[in-house]
C-alpha positions as CSV (number, residue, x, y, z in Angstrom):
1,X,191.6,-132.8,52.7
2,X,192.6,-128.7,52.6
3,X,196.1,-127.1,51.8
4,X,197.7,-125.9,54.6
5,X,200.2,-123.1,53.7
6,X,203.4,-123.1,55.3
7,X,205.8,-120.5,54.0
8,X,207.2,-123.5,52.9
9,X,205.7,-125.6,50.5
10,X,201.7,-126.3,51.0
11,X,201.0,-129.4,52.5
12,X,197.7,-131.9,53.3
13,X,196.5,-132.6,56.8
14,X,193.0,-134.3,57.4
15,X,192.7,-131.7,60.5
16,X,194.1,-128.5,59.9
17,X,193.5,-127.5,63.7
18,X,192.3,-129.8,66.4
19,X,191.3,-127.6,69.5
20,X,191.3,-129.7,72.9
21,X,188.6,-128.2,75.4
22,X,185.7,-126.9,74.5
23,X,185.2,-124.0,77.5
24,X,184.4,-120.4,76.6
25,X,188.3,-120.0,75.1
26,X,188.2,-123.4,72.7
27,X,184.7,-122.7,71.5
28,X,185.4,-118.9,70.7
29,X,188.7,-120.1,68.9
30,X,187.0,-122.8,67.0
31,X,184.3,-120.7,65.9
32,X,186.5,-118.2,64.4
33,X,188.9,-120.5,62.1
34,X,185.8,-122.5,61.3
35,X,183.8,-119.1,60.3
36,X,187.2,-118.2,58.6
37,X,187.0,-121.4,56.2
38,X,189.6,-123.5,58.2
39,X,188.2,-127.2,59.5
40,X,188.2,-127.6,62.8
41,X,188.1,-130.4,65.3
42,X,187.2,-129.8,68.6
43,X,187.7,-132.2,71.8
44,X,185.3,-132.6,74.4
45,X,186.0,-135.2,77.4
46,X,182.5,-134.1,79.1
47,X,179.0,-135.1,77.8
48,X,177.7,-132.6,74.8
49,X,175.5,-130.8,77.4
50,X,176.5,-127.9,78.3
51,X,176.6,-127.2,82.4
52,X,175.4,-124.7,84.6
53,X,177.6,-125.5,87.0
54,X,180.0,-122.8,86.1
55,X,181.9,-120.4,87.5
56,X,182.3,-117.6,86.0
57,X,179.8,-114.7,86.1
58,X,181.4,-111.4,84.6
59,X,181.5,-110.1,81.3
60,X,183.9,-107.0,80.8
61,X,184.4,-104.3,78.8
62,X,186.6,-105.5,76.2
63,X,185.1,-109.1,76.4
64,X,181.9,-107.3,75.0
65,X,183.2,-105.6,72.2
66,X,185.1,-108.9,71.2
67,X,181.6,-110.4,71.6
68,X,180.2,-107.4,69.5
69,X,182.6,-107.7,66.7
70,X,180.8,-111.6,66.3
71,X,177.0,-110.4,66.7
72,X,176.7,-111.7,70.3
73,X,176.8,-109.0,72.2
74,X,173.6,-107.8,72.3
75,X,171.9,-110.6,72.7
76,X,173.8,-111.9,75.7
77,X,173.6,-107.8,77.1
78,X,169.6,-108.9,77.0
79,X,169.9,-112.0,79.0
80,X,172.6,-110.6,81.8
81,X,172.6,-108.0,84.1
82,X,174.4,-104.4,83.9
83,X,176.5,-103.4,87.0
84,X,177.7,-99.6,86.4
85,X,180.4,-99.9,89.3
86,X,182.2,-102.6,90.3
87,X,183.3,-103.0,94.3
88,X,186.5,-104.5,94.8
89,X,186.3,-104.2,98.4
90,X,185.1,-102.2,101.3
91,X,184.8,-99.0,100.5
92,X,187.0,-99.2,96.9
93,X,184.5,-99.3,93.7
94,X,185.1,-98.6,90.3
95,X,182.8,-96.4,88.5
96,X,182.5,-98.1,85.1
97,X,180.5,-95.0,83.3
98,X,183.5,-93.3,82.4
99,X,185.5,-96.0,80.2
100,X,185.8,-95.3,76.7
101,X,183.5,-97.9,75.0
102,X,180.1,-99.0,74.1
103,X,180.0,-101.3,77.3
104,X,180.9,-99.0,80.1
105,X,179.6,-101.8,82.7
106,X,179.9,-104.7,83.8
107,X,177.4,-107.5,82.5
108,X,176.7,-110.0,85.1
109,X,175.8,-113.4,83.1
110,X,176.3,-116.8,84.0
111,X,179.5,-118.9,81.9
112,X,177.2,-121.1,80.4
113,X,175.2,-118.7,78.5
114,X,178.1,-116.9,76.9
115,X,179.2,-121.2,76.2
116,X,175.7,-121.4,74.7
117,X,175.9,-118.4,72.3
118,X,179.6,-118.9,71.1
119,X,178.8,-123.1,71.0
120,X,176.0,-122.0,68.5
121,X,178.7,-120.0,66.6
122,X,180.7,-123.1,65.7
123,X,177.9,-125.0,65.1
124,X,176.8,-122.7,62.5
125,X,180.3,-122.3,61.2
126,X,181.2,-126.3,60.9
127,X,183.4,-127.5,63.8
128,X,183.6,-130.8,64.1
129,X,182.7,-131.4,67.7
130,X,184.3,-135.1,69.3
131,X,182.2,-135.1,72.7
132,X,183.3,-137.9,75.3
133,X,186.8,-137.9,73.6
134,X,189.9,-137.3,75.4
135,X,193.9,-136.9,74.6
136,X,195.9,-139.4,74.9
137,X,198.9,-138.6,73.3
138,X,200.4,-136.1,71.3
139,X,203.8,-136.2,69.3
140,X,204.6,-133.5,67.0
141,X,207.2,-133.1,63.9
142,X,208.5,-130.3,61.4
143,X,205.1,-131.2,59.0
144,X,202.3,-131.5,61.9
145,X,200.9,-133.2,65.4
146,X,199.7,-136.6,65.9
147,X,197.0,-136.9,68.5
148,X,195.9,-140.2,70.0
149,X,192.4,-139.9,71.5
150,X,190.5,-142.2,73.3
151,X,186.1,-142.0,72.5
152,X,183.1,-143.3,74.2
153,X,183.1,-147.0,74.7
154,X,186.6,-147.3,74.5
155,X,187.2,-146.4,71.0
156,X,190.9,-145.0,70.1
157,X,192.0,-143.0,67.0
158,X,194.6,-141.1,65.7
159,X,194.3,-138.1,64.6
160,X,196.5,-135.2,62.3
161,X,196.6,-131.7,62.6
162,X,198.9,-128.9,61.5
163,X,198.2,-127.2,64.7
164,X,197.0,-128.2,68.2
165,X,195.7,-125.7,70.6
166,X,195.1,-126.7,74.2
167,X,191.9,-124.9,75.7
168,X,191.8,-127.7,78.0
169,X,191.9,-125.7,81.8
170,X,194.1,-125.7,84.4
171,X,195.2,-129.4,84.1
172,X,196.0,-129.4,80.6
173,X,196.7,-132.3,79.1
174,X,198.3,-130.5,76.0
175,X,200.3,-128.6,78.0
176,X,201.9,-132.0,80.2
177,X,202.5,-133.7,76.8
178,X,204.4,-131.1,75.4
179,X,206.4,-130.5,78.9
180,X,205.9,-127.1,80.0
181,X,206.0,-126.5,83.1
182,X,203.2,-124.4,84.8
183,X,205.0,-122.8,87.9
184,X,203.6,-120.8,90.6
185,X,201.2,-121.8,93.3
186,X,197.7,-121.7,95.5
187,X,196.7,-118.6,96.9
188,X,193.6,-119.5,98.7
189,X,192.6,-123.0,100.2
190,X,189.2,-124.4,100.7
191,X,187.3,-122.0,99.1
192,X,183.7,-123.0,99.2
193,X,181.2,-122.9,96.7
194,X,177.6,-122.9,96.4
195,X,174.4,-122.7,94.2
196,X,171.3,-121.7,96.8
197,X,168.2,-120.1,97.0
198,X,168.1,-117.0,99.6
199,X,165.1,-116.3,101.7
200,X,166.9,-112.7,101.6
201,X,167.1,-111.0,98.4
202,X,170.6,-108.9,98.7
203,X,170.7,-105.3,98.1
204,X,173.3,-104.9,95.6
205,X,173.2,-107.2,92.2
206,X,177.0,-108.4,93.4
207,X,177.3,-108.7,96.9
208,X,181.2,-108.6,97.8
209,X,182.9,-108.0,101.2
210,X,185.9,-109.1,103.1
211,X,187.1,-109.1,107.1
212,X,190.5,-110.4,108.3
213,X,189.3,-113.6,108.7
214,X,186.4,-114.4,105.5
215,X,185.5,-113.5,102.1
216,X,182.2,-114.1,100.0
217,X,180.6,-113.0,97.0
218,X,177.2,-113.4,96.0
219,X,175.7,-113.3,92.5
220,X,172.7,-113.9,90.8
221,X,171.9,-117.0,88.1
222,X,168.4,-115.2,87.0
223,X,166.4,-118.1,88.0
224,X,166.5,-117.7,91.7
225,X,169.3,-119.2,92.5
226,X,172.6,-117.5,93.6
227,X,176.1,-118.4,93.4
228,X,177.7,-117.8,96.9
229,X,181.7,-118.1,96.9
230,X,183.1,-117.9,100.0
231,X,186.6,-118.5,101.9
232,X,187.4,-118.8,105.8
233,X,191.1,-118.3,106.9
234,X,190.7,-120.5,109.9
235,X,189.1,-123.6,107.8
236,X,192.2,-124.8,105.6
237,X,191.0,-128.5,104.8
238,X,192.3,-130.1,101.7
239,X,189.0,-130.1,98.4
240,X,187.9,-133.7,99.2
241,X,186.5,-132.8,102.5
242,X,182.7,-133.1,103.0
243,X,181.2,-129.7,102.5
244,X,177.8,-129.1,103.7
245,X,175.8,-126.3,104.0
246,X,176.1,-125.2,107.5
247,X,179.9,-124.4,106.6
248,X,178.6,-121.8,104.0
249,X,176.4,-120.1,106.1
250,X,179.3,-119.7,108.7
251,X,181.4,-118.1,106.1
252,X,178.6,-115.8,104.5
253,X,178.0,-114.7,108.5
254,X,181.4,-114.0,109.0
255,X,182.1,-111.8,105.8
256,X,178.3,-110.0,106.1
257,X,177.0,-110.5,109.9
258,X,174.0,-112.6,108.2
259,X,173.3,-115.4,105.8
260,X,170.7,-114.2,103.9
261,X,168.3,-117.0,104.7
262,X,170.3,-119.5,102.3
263,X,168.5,-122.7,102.2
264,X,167.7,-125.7,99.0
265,X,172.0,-126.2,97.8
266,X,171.8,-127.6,94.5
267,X,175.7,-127.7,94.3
268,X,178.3,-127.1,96.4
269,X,181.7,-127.6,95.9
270,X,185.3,-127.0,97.7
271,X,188.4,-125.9,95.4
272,X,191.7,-124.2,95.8
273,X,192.7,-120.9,94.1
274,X,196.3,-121.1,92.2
275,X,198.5,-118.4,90.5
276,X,200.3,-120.4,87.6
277,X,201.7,-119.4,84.4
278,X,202.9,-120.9,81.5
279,X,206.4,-119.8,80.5
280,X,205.7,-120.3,76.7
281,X,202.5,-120.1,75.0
282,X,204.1,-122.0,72.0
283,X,205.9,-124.7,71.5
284,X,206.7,-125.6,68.0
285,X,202.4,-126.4,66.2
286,X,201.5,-127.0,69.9
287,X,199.8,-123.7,71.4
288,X,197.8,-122.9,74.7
289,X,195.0,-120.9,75.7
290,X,192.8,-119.9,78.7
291,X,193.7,-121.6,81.7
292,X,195.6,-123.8,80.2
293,X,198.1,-121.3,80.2
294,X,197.5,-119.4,83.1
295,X,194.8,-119.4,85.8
296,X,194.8,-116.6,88.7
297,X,192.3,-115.6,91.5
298,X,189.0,-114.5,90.6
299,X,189.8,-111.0,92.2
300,X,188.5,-108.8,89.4
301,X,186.4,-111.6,87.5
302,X,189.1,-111.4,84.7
303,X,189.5,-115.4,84.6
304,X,187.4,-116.0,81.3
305,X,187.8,-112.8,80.0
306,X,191.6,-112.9,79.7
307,X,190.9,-116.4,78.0
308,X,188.7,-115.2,75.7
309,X,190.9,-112.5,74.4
310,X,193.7,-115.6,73.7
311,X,191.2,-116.8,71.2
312,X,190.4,-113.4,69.6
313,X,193.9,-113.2,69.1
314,X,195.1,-116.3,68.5
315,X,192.5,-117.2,65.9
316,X,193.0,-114.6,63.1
317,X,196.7,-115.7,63.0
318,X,196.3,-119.4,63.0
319,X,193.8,-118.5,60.0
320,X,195.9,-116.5,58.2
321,X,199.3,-119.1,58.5
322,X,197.0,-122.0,57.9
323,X,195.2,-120.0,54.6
324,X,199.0,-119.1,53.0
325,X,198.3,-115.6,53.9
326,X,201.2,-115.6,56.2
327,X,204.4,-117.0,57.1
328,X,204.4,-119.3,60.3
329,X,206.4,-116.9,62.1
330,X,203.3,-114.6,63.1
331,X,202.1,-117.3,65.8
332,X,205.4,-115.9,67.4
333,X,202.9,-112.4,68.2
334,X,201.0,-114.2,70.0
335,X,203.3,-115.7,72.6
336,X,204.5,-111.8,72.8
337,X,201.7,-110.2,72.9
338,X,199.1,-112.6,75.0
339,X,201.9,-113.8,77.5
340,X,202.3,-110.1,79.1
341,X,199.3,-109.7,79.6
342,X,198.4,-113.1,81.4
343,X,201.1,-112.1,83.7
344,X,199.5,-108.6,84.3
345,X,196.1,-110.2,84.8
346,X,198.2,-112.5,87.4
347,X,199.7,-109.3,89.3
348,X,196.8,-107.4,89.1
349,X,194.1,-110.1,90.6
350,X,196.6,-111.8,93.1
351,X,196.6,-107.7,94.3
352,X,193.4,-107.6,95.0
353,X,193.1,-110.4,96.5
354,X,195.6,-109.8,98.8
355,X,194.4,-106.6,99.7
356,X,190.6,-107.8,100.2
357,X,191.8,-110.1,102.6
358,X,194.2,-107.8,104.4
359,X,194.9,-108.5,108.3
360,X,198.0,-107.7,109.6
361,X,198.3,-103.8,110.4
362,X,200.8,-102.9,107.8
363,X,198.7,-104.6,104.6
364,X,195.4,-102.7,106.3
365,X,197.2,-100.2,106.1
366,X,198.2,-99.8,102.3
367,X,194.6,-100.9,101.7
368,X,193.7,-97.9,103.0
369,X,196.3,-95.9,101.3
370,X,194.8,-97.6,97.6
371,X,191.4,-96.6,98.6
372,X,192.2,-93.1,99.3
373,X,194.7,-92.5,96.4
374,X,191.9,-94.5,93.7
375,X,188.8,-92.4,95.2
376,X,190.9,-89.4,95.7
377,X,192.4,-89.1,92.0
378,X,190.1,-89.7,89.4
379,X,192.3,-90.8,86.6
380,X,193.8,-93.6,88.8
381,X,190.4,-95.1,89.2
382,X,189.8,-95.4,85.6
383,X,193.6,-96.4,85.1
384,X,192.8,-99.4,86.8
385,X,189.1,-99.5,85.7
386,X,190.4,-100.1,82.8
387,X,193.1,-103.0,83.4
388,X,190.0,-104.8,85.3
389,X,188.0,-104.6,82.2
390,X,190.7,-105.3,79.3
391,X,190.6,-101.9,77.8
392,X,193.7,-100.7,79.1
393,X,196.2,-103.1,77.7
394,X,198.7,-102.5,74.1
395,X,200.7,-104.8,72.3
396,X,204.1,-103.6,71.7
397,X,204.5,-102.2,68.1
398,X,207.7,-102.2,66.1
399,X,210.3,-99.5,66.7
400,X,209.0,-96.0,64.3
401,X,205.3,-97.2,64.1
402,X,202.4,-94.5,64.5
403,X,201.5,-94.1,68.1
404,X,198.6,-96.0,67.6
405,X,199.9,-99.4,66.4
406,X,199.5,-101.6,68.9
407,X,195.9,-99.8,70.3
408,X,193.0,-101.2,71.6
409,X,191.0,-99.8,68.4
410,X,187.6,-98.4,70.2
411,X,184.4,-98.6,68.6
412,X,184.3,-95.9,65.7
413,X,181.4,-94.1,63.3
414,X,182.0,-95.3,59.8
415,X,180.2,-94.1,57.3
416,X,178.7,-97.5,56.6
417,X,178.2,-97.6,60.5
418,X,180.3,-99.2,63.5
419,X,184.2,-100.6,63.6
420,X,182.7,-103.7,65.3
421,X,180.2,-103.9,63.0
422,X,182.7,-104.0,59.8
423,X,184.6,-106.4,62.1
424,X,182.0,-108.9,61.9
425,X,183.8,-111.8,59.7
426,X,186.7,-112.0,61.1
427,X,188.1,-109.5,58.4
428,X,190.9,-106.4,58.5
429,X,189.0,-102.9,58.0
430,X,190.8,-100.5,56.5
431,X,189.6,-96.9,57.8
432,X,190.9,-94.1,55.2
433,X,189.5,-90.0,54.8
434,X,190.6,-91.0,51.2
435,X,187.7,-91.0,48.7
436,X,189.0,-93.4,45.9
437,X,189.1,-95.9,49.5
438,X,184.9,-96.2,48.8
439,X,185.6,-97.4,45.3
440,X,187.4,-100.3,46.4
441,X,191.1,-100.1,46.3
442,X,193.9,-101.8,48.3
443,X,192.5,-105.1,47.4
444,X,189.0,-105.0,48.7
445,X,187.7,-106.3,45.0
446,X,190.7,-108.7,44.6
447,X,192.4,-111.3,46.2
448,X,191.8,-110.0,50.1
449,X,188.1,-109.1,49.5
450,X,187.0,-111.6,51.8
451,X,189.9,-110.6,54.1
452,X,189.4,-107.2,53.9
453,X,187.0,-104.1,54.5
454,X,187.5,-100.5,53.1
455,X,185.7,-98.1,55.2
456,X,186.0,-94.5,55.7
457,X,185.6,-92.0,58.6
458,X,182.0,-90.9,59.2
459,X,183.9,-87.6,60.2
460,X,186.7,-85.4,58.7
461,X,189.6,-87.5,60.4
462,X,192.7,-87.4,58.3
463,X,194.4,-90.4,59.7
464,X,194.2,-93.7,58.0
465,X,193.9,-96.8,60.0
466,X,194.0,-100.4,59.6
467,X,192.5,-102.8,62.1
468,X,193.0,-106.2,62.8
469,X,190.1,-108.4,63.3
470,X,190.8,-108.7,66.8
471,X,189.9,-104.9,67.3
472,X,193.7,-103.8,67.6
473,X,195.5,-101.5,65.5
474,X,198.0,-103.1,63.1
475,X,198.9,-100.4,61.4
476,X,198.1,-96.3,60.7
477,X,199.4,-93.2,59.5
478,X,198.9,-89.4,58.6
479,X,198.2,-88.3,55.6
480,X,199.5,-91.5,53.9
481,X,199.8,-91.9,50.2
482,X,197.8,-94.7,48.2
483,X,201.3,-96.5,47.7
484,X,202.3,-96.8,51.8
485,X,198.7,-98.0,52.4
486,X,199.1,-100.4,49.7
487,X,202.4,-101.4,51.0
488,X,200.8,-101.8,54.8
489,X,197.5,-103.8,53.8
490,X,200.5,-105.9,51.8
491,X,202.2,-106.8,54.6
492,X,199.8,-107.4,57.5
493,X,196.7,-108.6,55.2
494,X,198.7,-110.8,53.1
């Protein structure tokens, strides 16, 4: 049994934080409150083996250093692929070189190795994995939630949490018992899918393109398969029709004038793409994540990326409410923060999108007029390089804070090394010129030590900083006296 703090009064719960999915999003989130000493219970309804059946095959910018600031990064940089510029459509490409971080590309690598590396994470860290176990019910009070689950052979329990976090996808069975409504609706129809081999190795390492009446995207696995995506605006069946794989090659034909030769499917698959949105990311010790709270178009490949940022950001806080570092109220950041941009991410991708599959004259037209403005005007490209990537977005900071509160913080030189590095644990760093900062003060040798990392600049930068572990500037000031950076690490470390 663990105390959970409460702001309260400190209470007992047998599952301090049951997460329901275990997709890149749940299994990042787990791993993090497990690796931050807070037992977790995650819930699987699929087999333990993970499949490669995924779809998702993009790694940005900001993704990485999230990745980075867990000691996964380079690793998975080893198994994927680096794309320097990233084509949205004809003609439009984003030169990735320019953004301002240690990943400026994209890393083509299938879902279910970034699954693989972040499942080993939790593993390592404790969760408590219930494979072949789905939600049943889920009723929750002013003390906790009550989750009914049904196991393999039948097998029902009931389980108790002080917090419930649906990772559980687009048809989330969190999100339905707790009644929010997920409005919005499908953008594409009968997109097809496919796993194949191709008797014509493509030129580029992702192959996109788009003509009034097709789209297609083709990307490697590594193992000589590819994953070919593909939509045709004159085929509008509903998902259960027979797909086979004659109907691919007519759609990779139409988008490229060839069909590379595909031949031996070992999947295929017909789906619909939807823009939907959760209106609240909270309600009362119920909170969603990933799709389960908003799903888009893949325009952009932002789908798993935005849902792995929920978790960055999401699990620190549950962490520190759940530890008694901090009142319940900060779970409230999230829904602020988070929900903004998953409704960016929505605009931005369903823009794309619509312009890749422009037809009538006036959208061909304003396609043409975003090409020419983004390749004509540098700092709009990387403007929206960095949206695409992650990089670009801020969290509103309270009225008076230093301009950087709020800030993605980017990688830094530290004299003991790199921000992500000292990020590594889930901890605050505290980044001071001051020298008494080496010694230990502010609480690194007391109570917050293993919250908490002093650092100071490798350079002569005056400004003290204090980051939050999900890489974002909580708090920082000039010239600051020992007694307002106590005050600061006080208030945001606990």
């Amino acid at each position: 049994m663990n105390g959970t703090g409460t702001g309260t009064g400190t209470h007992r719960t047998p599952h301090p934080v049951i997460v329901i999915g275990s997709g890149p999003t749940g299994l990042l989130l787990a791993g993090d409150l497990a690796a931050a000493g807070v037992p977790v219970t995650l819930v699987e309804k699929r087999p333990e083996k993970i499949s490669n059946l995924s779809r998702a095959f993009v790694l940005h910018a900001r993704t990485l250093e999230q990745l980075d600031a867990r000691a996964l990064a380079d690793d998975l940089e080893a198994l994927g692929q680096r794309l320097d510029r990233l084509r949205l459509f004809t003609r439009l490409t984003l030169d990735l070189t320019d953004l301002p971080s240690r990943f400026n590309h994209l890393l083509v690598l299938p879902q279910y190795e970034v699954e693989k590396a972040l499942k080993r994470c939790a593993v390592e860290a404790g969760v408590d994995f219930r494979y072949e176990t789905e939600l049943t019910g889920l009723a929750q009070d002013a003390d906790g939630v009550t989750v009914e689950v049904g196991g393999p052979g039948g097998a029902t329990e009931s389980l108790r949490a002080a917090y419930v976090v649906g990772a559980d996808g687009m048809r989330s069975a969190v999100r339905e018992a707790v009644g929010l409504p997920f409005p919005g609706h499908s953008v594409i129809r009968s997109v097809v899918l496919a796993d194949v081999r191709l008797a014509r190795e493509p030129e580029t390492l992702l192959t996109v393109n788009a003509v009034g009446d097709a789209f297609a995207f083709i990307a490697p696995f590594g193992d000589g398969y590819y994953r070919v995506i593909g939509w045709n605006r004159s085929r509008n069946v509903p998902d259960s029709e027979p797909l086979g794989l004659d109907e691919i090659k007519d759609v990779v034909r139409l988008a490229f004038g060839h069909d590379f030769g595909m031949h031996d499917a070992r999947w295929m698959s017909r789906f619909h793409s939807d823009e939907r949105q959760a209106p609240a990311y909270r309600v009362g010790r119920v909170l969603l994540a990933g799709d389960a709270a908003h799903v888009h178009t893949p325009a952009g490949g932002q789908g798993m990326n935005t849902g792995l940022q929920d978790a960055a950001n999401l699990g620190w806080k549950l962490a520190q409410v759940i530890n008694g570092h901090a009142a319940p109220e900060l779970l409230d950041t999230y829904q602020s923060e988070r929900h903004p941009v998953g409704k960016a991410v929505l605009r931005s991708s369903g823009g794309l999108v619509r312009l890749a599959m422009a037809k009538r004259p006036w959208t061909l037209a304003l396609r043409a007029a975003v090409t020419t403005v983004v390749n004509a005007f540098p700092p709009i490209g990387r403007k929206m390089a960095a949206q695409v990537t992650g990089i670009g977005y801020t969290y509103q900071a309270p009225r008076g804070a230093h301009r950087l509160a709020g800030t993605r913080a980017p990688d830094a030189t530290l004299e003991s090394g790199r921000l992500y590095e000292a990020l590594r644990g889930g901890r605050f760093v505290l980044i001071t010129p001051e020298a008494d900062a080496a010694s230990g003060a502010y609480g690194e040798q007391g109570a917050r030590k293993d919250r908490l990392t002093v650092e100071r600049w490798a350079s002569d930068r005056r400004t003290t900083v204090l980051v939050r572990p999900d890489g974002y500037v909580a708090w920082a000031a000039d010239g600051a006296d020992a007694a307002a950076i106590e005050d600061a690490v006080a208030a945001h470390v606990g």
